[in-house]
C-alpha positions as CSV (number, residue, x, y, z in Angstrom):
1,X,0.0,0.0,0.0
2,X,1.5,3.2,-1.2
3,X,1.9,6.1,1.3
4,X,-0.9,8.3,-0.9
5,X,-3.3,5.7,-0.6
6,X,-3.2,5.4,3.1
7,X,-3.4,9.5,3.3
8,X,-6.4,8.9,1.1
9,X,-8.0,5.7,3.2
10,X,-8.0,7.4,6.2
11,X,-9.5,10.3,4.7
12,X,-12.1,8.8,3.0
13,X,-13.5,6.7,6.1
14,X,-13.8,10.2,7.3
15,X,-15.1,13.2,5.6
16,X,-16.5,11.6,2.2
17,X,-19.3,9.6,0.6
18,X,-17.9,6.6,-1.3
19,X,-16.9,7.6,-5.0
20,X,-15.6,10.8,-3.5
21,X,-11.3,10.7,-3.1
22,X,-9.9,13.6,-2.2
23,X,-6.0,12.3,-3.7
24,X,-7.5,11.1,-6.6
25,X,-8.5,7.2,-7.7
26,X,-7.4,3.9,-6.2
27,X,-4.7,1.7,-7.6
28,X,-6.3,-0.1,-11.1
29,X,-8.1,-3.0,-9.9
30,X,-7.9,-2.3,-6.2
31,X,-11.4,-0.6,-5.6
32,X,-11.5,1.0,-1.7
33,X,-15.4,2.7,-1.0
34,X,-15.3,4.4,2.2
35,X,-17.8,4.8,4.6
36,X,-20.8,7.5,4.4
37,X,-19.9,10.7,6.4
38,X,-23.0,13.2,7.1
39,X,-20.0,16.1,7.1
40,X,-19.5,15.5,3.6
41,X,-19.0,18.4,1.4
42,X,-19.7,18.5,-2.1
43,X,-17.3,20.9,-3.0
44,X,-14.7,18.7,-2.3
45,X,-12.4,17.7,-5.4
46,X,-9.9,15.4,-7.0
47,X,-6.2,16.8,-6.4
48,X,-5.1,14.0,-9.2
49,X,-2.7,12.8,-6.5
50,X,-1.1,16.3,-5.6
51,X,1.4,16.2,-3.1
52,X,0.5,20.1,-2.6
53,X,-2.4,19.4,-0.5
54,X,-4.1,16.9,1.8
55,X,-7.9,17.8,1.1
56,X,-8.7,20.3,-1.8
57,X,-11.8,22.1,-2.1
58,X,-13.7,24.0,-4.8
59,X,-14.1,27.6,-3.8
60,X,-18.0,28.6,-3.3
61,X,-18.1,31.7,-5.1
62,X,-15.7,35.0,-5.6
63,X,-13.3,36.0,-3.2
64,X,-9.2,35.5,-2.5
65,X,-8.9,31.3,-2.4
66,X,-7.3,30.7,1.1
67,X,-5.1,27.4,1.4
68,X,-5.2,26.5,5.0
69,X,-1.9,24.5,6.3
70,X,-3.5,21.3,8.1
71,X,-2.9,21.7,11.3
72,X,-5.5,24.1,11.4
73,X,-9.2,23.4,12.0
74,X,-11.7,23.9,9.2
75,X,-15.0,23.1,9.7
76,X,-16.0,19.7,8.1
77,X,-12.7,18.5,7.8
78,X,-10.2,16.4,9.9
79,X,-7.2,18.2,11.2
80,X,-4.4,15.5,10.3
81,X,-1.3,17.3,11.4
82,X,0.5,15.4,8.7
83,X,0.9,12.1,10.6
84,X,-0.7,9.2,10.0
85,X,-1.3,8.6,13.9
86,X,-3.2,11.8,14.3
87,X,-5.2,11.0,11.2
88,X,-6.2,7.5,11.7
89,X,-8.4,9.1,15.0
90,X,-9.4,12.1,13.7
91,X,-12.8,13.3,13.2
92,X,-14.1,16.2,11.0
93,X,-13.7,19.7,12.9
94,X,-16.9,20.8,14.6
95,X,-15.9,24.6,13.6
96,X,-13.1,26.8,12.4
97,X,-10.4,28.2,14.0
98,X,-11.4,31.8,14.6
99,X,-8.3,32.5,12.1
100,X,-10.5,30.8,9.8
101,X,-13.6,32.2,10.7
102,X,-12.4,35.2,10.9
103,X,-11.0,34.7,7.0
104,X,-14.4,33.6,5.7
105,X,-16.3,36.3,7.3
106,X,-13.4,38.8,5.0
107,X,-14.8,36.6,1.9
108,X,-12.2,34.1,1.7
109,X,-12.7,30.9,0.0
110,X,-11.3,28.0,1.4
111,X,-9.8,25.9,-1.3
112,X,-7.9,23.0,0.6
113,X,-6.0,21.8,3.7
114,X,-2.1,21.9,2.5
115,X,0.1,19.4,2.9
116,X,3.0,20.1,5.8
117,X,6.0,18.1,7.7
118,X,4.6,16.0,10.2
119,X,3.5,17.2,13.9
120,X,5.2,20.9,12.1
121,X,8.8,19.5,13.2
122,X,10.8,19.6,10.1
123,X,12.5,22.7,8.2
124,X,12.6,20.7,5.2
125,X,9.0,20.0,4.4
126,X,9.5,16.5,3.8
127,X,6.7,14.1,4.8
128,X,7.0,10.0,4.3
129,X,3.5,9.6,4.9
130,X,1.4,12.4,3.0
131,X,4.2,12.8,0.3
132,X,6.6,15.9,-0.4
133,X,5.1,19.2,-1.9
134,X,7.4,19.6,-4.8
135,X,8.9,23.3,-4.9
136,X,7.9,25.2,-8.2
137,X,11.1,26.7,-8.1
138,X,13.2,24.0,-8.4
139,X,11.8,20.7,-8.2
140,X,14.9,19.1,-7.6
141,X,15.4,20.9,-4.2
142,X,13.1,20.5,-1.0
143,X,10.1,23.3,-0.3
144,X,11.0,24.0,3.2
145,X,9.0,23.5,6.0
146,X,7.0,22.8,7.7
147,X,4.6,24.9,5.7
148,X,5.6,23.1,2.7
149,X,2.1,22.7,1.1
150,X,1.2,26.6,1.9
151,X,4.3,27.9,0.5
152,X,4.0,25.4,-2.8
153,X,0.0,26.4,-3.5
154,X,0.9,30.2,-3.5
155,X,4.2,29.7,-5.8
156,X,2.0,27.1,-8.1
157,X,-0.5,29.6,-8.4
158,X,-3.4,27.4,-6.6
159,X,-4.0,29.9,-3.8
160,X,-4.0,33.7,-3.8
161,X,-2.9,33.1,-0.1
162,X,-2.1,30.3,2.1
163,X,-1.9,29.8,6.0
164,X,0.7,28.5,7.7
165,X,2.4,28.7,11.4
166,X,5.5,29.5,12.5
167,X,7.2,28.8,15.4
168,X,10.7,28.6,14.8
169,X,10.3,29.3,10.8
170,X,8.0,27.3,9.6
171,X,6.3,29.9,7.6
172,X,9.9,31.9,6.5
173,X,11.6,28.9,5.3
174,X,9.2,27.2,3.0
175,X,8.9,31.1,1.6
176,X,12.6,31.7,0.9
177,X,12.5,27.7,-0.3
178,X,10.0,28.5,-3.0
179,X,10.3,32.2,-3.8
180,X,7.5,33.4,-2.3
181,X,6.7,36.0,0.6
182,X,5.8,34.7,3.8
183,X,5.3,36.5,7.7
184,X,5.2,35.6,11.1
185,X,3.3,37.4,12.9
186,X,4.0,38.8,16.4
187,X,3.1,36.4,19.1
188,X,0.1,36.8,20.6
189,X,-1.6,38.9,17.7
190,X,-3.1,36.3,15.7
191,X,-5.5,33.5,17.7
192,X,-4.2,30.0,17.8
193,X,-7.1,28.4,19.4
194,X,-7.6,25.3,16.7
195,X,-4.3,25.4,16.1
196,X,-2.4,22.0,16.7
197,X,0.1,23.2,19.6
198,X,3.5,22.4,18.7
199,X,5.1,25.2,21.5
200,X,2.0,27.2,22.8
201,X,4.2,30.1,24.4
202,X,6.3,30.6,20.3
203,X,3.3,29.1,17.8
204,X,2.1,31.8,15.2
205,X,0.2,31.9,12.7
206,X,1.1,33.7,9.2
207,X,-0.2,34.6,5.4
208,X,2.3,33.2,2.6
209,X,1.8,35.1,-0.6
210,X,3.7,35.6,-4.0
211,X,4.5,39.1,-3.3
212,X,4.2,41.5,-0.3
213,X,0.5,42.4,-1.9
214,X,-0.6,38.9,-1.1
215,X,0.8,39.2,2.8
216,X,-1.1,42.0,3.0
217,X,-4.2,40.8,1.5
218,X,-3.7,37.8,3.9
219,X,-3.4,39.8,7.3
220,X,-6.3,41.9,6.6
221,X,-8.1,38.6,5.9
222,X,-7.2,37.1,9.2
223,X,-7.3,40.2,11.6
224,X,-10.1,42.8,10.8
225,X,-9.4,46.5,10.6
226,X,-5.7,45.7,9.9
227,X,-4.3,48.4,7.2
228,X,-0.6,48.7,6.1
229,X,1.0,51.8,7.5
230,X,4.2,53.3,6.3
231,X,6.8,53.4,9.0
232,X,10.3,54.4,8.2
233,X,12.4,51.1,8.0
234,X,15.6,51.1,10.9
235,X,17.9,48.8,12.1
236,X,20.1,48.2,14.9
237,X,24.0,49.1,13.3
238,X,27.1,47.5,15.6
239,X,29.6,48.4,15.5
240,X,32.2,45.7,17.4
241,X,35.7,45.4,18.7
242,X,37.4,43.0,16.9
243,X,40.7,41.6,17.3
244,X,41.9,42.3,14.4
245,X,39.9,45.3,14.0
246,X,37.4,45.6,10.9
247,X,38.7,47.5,7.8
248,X,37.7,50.8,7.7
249,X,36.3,50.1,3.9
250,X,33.9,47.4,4.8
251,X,32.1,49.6,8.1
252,X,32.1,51.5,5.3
253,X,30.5,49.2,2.3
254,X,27.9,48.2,4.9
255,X,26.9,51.9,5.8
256,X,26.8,52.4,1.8
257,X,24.8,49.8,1.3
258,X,22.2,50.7,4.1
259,X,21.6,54.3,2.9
260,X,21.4,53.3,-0.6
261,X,18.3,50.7,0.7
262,X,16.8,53.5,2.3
263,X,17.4,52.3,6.0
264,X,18.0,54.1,8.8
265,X,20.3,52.9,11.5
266,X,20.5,53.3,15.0
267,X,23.9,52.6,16.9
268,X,24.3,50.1,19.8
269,X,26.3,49.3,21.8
270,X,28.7,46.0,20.9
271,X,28.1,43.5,23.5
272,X,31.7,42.1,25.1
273,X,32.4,39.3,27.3
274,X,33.4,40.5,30.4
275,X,37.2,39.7,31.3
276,X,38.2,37.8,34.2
277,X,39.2,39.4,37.5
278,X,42.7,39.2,38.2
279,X,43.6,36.9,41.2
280,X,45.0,38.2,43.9
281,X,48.9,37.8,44.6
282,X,50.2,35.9,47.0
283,X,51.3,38.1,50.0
284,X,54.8,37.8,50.8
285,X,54.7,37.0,54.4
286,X,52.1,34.1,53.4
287,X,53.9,30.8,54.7
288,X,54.0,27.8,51.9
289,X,51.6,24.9,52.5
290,X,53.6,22.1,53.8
């Protein structure tokens, strides 16, 4: 039994009507009906065996087609977190995420679950189990994770904007992977609740895009009332002691190369280890230990 087909058993037993497959048919000859589901949806379509996503979805009407990174409830479908222990007990989510929610009330259209590393732990996007999103970019290389699936629909064109969480990257790395744009949001700002928890007091969640248009499309999907303001760009210039010291012509390449960007700097401080105290001498009149 391949890896897809499994993906698509355990699927199938649980969100669709039998002749529905959301990874596409079964192996010639090898016919697999699964159960009846009530939370069926019949916008739910063939992804002809995409590694991309895990479920994809027909979008309902007009409006920017969200991909949402699966490990992030959707109402109607199981949350499989890319593992194939998660998804053989899950059941269809009872409601969104309010990041979700909060997306289709802005007139998103939900247009799949993405496909992701498992439990979010991986940098490189691979998954044994669901399959590997192959990077538009270069399909030779890996798409990064563990957003994978998000950062592969918005660079294959499939999504106007994707979801995806970060913790330690995982929205940033499948972005620079595939040539895309991709933001983690500031802790705390976006809701997480229906969010699989990979480290509750870092987890994020963040709008991949194809260009900076598309992030901010995405953020004013998934918080209401939020507008792009201009804000003059700084950053923090050091300026450290070194042993050898720096040459003089590369402090000033780097200062070049800031003003001609059109960033401001502000100087701190270089941070140094502190030395060691000197020890105190021995006293003359100190008598030797026998």
């Amino acid at each position: 039994m391949t890896f897809r087909r499994r993906v698509r058993d355990f699927l199938a037993t649980r969100c669709f009507l039998p002749g529905d497959d959301p990874l596409g048919p079964s192996d010639p000859g090898d016919p697999h009906p699964p159960d009846p589901w009530p939370g069926h949806n019949d916008g739910m379509d063939h992804d002809g065996g995409s590694t991309t996503w895990i479920v994809r979805l027909a979008p309902a009407g007009p409006g920017a087609r969200l991909a949402v990174k699966d490990c992030i409830d959707v109402a109607g479908l199981p949350t499989t977190v890319g593992c194939p222990v998660i998804a053989e007990r899950a059941r269809p989510a009872g409601r969104d995420a309010p990041v979700v929610a909060a997306a289709r009330r802005a007139g998103a259209q939900i247009v799949g679950k993405t496909n992701l590393a498992e439990l979010c732990w991986s940098a490189v996007g691979t998954n044994a189990w669901s399959g590997t999103p192959v990077n538009p970019a270069d399909p030779r290389r890996v798409p990064g994770g563990s957003s994978s699936g998000s950062a592969v629909a918005v660079a294959a064109g499939e999504a106007d904007v994707a979801l995806g969480t970060d913790t330690g990257g995982s929205v940033r790395i499948p972005a620079a992977c595939c040539g895309v744009v991709g933001l983690k949001t500031t802790w705390g700002r976006v809701p997480v609740q229906g969010v699989y928890p990979l480290a509750p007091s870092l987890d994020t969640v963040g709008p991949l895009g194809a260009d900076v248009a598309a992030i901010e499309l995405g953020m004013r999907l998934i918080e209401p009332g939020f507008a792009a303001g201009s804000c003059e760009l700084r950053v923090a210039r050091v300026r450290p002691e070194t042993d050898p010291e720096v040459d003089a012509a590369v402090e000033t390449a780097i200062d070049a190369a800031l003003a001609a960007a059109g960033i401001a700097t502000t100087a701190v401080a270089a941070w140094t280890s502190p030395r060691p105290a000197p020890q105190p001498a021995c006293s003359s009149t100190s008598r030797p230990t026998r």
